[in-house]
N, C-alpha and C positions, 0 to 999 in steps of 0.2 A: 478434472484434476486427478492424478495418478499416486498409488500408494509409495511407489521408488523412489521419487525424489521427493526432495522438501520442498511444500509448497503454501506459496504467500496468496493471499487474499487480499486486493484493494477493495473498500468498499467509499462509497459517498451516497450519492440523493438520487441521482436522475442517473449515472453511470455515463455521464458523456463530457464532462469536464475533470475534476480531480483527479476519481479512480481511476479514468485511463490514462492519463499523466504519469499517476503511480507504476502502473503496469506497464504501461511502457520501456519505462524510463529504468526500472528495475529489470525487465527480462534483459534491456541494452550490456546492463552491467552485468547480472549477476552468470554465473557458469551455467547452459541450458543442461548438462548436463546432470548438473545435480541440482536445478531448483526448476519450478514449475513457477508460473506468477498467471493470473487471473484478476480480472476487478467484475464488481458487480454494483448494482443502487439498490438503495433501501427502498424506494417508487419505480425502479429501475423502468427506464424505456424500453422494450424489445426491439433489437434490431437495428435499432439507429448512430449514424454517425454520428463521431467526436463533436462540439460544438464550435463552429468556424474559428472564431476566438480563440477558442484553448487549441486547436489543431493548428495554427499560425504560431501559438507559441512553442509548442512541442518542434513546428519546424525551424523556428529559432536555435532548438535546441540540439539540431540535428537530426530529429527523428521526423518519419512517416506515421501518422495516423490512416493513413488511406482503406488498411485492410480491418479498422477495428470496428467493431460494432457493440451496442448496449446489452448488456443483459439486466437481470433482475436478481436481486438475491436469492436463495432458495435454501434449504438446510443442508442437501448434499452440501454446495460449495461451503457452509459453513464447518459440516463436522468434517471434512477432509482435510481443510486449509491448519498446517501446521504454525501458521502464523498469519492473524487478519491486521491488516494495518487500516486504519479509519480515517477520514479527512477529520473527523470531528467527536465529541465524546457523546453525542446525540446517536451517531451511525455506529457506535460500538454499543451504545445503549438497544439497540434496534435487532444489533445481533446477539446479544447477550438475550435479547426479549424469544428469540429463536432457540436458543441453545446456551442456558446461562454455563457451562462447562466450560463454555467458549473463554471465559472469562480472563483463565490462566494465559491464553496464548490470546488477546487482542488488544490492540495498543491503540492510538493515536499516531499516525505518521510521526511525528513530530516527536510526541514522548517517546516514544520509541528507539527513533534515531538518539536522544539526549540520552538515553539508559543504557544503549549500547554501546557507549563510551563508560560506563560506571562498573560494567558488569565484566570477567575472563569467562564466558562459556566455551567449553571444549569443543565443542559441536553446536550447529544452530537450534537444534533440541533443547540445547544446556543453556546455552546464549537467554531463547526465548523464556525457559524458565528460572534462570536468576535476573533477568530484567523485569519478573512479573512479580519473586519477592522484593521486589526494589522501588515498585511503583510509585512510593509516595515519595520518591527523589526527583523525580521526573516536574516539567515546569509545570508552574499553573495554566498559562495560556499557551494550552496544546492542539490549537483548533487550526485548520488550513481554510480560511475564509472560501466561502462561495463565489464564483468570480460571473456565474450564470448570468447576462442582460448587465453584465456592469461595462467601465468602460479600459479601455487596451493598458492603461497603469494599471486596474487592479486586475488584471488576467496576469501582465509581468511580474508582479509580485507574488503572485500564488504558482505560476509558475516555479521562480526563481526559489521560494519556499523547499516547495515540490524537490525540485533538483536538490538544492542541498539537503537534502534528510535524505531522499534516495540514496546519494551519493555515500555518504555515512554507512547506512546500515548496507548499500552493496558489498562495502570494502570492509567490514565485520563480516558479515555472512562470507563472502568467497576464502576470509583471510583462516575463514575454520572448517574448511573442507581441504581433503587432498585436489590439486589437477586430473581433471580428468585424463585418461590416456588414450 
């Protein structure tokens, strides 16, 4: 991850179903120009492909998993990530256990996308730190279930989750940057 652009952090378990759904599905949306996107796991696999399952839904979704591979958490990707999105409040717990600073800037997918509708930040800087005074607005059940060994309904679901919260805080994030030129 690079200090120029703003840049998002997915994280989850294994880093081969949710986070890279996230990361995906956000670098699709958001301007590469001014955002960077990364996912990583909290057990993370090294190296390994998307899991069959979530890479059938990602192609559902339009996208290619082909060139993405696992990584593991580590502190750089934490203290760099201008904003970590979590499948679940376990994996923000896990990064916070890393870097409790992190704290201001790391959400839940989910709570996140719902706080960025509550919040006018000027810039995604601003965005991320009045959705982080606003936390306790955000829902209670802000978890993106695990879809790992389950069966093709709950991989759709967690997909379709996935997508919409993405979709959400793409169209916040792009909508408070200038076009790039």
């Amino acid at each position: 991850m690079s200090g120029h652009r703003f840049a998002v952090l997915a994280v989850c378990t294994a880093n081969i179903c949710r986070s890279p759904m996230i990361e995906i599905l956000l670098r699709a949306r958001l301007d590469d120009a001014r955002f960077e996107v990364a996912s990583a796991g909290v057990r993370g696999w090294d190296r390994k492909p998307m899991d069959s399952m979530a890479s059938l839904e990602l192609a559902r979704l339009g996208h290619s998993s082909e060139s993405f591979r696992s990584h593991a958490i580590d502190s750089y990707l934490v203290d760099s990530a201008d904003l970590i999105l979590t499948a679940t409040r376990e994996h923000r717990s896990a990064v916070l256990s890393m870097n409790p600073q992190a704290l201001r800037r790391s959400f839940t997918l989910v709570e996140f996308a719902a706080l960025t509708e509550l919040v006018d930040g000027a810039d995604p800087a601003a965005l991320v730190a009045q959705a982080a005074q606003r936390r306790s607005l955000a829902p209670a059940d802000a978890d993106v279930a695990d879809p790992y060994r389950r069966g093709p309904d709950v991989h759709r679901a967690t997909a379709d989750q996935i997508d919409a919260a993405v979709a959400t805080i793409a169209t916040r994030l792009n909508a408070l940057v200038p076009a790039a030129r």
